[in-house]
Residue, then its C-alpha position, 0 to 999 in steps of 0.5 A: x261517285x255522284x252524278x247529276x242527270x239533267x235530262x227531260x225524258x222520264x223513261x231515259x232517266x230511269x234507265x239510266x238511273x238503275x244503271x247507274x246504280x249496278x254500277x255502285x255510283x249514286x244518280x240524281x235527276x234534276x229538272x233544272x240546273x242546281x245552284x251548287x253542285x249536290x256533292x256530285x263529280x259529274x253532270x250527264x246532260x241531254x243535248x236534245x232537251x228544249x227544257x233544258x238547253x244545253x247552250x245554258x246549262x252546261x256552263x252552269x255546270x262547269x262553273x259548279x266545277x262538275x265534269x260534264x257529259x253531253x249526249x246525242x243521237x249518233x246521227x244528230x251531228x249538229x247537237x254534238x257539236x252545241x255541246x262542244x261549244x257548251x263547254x261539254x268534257x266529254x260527248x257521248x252517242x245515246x248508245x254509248x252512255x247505254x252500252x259503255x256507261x262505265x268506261x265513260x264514268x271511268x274517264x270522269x275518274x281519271x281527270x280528277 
């Protein structure tokens, strides 16, 4: 599967890439959102970036008819619930998308 990171913090990006990649699914990280959707299922957006607002990305990745997954710190409450207002499929803790990455892709998987 093919999935879009929009996310701003370099160090988390290249992580989560080579996770990703363990896992046998392809990561693209952008610095902006995409006018189509690359051939991706799904988009894993940082709620925390200033660069890239979640309120304005995230419905821009829906209508691209991508999956989205928001993620946050576990205790940043207030950015997971911008991100179920955003339209988010799925929210997610930072250790959560560490730790139970595959599981949370599987999801993506199921609906389709």
């Amino acid at each position: 599967m093919k999935v879009l990171i929009l996310d701003d913090n370099l160090l988390w990006t290249s992580r989560l890439t080579r996770s990703m990649r363990g896992l046998g699914h392809e990561a693209e990280v952008l610095a902006s959102t995409p006018d189509d959707s690359r051939g991706a299922q799904a988009a894993i957006v940082d709620l925390s970036s200033t660069k890239l607002p979640p309120e304005e990305v995230v419905p821009r990745l829906k209508a691209l008819g991508l999956h989205v997954i928001g993620h946050a710190g576990h205790k940043e409450k207030q950015l997971h619930e911008l991100g179920r207002d955003a339209g988010c499929d799925q929210l997610v803790t930072n250790s959560e998308l560490t730790f139970k990455l595959e599981e949370i892709l599987s999801k993506v998987a199921r609906t389709g």
